[in-house]
FIKOLZA-1660 file (N, C-alpha, C; in steps of 0.1 Angstrom, whole numbers, plus 5000, padded with zeros to 4 digits):
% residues 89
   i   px   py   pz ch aa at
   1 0905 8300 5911  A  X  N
   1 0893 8306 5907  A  X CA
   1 0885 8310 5919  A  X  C
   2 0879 8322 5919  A  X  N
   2 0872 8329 5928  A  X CA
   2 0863 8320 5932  A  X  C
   3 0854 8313 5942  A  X  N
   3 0844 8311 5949  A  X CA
   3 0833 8323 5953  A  X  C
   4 0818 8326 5954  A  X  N
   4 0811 8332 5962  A  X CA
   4 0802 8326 5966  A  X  C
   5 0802 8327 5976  A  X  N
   5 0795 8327 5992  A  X CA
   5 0781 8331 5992  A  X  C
   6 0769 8323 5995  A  X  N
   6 0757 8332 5997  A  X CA
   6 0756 8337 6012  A  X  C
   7 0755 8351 6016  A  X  N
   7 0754 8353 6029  A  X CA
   7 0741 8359 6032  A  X  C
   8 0729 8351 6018  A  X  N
   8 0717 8356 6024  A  X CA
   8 0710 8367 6017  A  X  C
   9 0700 8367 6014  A  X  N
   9 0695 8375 6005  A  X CA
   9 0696 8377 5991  A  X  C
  10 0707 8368 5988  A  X  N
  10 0712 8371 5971  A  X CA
  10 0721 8377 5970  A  X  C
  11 0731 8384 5984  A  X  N
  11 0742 8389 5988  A  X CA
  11 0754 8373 5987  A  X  C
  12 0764 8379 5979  A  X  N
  12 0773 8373 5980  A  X CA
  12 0789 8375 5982  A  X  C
  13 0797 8370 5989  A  X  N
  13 0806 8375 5992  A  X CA
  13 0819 8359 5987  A  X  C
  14 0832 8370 5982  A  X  N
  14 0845 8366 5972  A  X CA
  14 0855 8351 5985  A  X  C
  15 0852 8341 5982  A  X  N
  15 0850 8329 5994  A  X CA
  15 0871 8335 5998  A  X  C
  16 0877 8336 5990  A  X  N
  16 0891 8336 5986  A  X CA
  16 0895 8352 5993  A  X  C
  17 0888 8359 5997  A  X  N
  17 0890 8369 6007  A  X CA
  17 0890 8371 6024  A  X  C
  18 0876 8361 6025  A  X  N
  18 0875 8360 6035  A  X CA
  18 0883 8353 6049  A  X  C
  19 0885 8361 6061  A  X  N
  19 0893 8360 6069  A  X CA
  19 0887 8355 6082  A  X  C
  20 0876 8355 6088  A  X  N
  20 0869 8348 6097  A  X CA
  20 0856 8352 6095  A  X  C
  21 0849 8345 6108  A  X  N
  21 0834 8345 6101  A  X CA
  21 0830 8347 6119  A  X  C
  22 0826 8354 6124  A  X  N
  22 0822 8351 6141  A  X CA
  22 0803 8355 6142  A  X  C
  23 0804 8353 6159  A  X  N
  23 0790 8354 6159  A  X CA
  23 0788 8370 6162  A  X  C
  24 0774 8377 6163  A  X  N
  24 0776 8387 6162  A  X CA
  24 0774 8391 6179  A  X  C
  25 0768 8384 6185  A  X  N
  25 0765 8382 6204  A  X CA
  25 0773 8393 6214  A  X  C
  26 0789 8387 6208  A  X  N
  26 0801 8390 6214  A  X CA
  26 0799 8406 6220  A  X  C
  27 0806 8416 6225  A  X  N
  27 0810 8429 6230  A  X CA
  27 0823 8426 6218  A  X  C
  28 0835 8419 6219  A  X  N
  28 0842 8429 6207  A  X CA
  28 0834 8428 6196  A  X  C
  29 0828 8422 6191  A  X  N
  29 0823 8417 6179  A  X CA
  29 0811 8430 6178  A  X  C
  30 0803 8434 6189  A  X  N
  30 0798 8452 6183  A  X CA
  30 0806 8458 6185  A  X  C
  31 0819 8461 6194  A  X  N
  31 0830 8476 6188  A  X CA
  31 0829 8470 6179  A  X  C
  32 0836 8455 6175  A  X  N
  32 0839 8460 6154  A  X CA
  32 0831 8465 6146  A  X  C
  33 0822 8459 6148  A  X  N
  33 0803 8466 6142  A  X CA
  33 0803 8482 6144  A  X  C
  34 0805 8488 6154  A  X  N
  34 0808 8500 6158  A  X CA
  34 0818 8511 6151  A  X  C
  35 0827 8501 6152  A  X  N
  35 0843 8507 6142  A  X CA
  35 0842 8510 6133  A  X  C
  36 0834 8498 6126  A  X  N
  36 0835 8496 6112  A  X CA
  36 0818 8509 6105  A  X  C
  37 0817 8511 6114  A  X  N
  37 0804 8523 6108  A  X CA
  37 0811 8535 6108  A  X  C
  38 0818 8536 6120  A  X  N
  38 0826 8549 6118  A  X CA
  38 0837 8555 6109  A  X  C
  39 0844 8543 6104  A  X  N
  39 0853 8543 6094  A  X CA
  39 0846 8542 6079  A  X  C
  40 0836 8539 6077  A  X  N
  40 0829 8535 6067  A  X CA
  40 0834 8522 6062  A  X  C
  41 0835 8510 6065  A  X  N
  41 0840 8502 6060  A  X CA
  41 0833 8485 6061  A  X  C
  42 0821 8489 6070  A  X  N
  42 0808 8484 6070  A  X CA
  42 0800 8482 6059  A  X  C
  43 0796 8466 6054  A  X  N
  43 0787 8465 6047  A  X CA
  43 0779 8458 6056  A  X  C
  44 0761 8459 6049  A  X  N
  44 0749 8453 6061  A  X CA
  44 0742 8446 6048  A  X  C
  45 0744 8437 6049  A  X  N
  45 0738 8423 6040  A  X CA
  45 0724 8419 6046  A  X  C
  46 0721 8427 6061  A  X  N
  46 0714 8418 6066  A  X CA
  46 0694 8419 6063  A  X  C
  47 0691 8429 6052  A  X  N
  47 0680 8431 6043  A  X CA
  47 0671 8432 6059  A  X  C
  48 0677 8445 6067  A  X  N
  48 0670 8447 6075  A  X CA
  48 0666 8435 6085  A  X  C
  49 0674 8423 6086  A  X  N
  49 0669 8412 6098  A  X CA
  49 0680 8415 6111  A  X  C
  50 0676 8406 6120  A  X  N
  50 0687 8406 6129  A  X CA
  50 0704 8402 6126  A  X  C
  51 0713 8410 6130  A  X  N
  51 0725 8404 6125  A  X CA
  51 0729 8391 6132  A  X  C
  52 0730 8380 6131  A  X  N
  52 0738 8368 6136  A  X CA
  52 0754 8364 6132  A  X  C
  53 0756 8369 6122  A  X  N
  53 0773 8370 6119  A  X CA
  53 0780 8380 6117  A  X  C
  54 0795 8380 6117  A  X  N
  54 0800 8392 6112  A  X CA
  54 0810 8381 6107  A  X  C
  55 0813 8391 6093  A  X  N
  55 0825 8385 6085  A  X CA
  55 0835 8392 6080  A  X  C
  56 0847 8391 6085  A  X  N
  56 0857 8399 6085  A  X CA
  56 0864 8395 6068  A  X  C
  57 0867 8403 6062  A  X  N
  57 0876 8401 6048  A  X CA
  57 0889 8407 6053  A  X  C
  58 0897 8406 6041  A  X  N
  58 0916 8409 6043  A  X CA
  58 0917 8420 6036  A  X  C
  59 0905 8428 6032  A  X  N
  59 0906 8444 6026  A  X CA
  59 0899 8451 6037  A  X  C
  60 0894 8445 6054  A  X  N
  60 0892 8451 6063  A  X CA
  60 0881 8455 6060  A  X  C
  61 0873 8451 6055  A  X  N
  61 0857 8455 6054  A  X CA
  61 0849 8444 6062  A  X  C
  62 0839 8449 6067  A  X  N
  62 0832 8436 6078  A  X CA
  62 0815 8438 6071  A  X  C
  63 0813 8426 6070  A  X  N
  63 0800 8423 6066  A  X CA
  63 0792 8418 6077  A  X  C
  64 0777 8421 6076  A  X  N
  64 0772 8415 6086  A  X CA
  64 0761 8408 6072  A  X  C
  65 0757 8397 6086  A  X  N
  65 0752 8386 6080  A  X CA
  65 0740 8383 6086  A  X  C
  66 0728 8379 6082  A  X  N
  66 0713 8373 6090  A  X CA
  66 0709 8359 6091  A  X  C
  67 0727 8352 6085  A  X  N
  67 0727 8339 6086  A  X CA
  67 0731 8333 6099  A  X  C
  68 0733 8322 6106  A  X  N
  68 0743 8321 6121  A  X CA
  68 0756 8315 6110  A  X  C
  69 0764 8320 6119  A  X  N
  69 0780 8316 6118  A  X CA
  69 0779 8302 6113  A  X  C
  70 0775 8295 6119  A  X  N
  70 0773 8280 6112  A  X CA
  70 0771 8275 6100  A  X  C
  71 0759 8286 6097  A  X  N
  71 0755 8281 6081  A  X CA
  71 0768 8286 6072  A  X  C
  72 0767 8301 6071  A  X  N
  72 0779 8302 6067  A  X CA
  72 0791 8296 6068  A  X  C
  73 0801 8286 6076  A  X  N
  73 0811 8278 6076  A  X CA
  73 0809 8270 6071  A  X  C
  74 0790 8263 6068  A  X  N
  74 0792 8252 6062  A  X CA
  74 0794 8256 6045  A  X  C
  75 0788 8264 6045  A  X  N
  75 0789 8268 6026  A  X CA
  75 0802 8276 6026  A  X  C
  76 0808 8280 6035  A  X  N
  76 0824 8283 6030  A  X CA
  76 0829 8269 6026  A  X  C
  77 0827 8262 6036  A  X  N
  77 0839 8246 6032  A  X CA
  77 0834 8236 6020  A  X  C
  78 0822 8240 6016  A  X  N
  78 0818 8239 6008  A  X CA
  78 0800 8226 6008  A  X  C
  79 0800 8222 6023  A  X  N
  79 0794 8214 6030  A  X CA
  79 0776 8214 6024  A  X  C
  80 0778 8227 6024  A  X  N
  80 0759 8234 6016  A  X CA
  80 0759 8241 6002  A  X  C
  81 0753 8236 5997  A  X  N
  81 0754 8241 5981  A  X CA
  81 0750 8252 5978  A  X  C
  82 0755 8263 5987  A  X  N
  82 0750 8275 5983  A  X CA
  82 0764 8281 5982  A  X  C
  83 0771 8280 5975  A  X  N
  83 0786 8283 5968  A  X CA
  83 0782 8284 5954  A  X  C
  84 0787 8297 5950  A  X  N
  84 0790 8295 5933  A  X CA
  84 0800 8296 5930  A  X  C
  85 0801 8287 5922  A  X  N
  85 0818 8290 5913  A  X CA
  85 0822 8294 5901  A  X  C
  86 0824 8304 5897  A  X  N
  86 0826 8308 5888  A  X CA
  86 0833 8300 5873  A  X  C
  87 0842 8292 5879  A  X  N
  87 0848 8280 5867  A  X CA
  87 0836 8272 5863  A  X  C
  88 0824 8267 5869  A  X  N
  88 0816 8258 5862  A  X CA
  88 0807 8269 5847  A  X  C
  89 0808 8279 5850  A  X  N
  89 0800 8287 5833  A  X CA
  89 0809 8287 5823  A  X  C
% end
């Protein structure tokens, strides 16, 4: 069953796609930011804040995030209860 992820704002993202989660600080980490505008394949979750994450999926779409990498790993592993699961309705 599908997992989603809160990445903030009421944005949520499919836990069972996701492929890493990094910080946004990095130089490669804006080319991908960069790439990913140019290709259209950029989504921005970030409700206009600063970005602190980027989160890479396996359909190659990069999200950015206004959460830090941290919080989000903890509610991937499931550590913070901000996961929904679709089997509990």
């Amino acid at each position: 069953m599908a997992k989603l992820m809160n990445v903030g704002f009421g944005n949520v993202v499919n836990t069972d796609k996701v492929v890493g989660i990094i910080s946004s600080d990095s130089a490669p980490a804006k080319r991908m930011i960069q790439k990913g505008k140019e290709h259209e394949i950029l989504i921005d979750a970030t409700q206009g804040r600063r970005t602190k994450s980027v989160i890479f999926t396996e359909n190659h779409q990069i999200i950015l995030s206004a959460l830090q990498p941290e919080t989000l790993t903890g509610r991937f592993n499931g550590s913070v209860p901000e996961v929904y699961d679709d089997a509990k309705e």
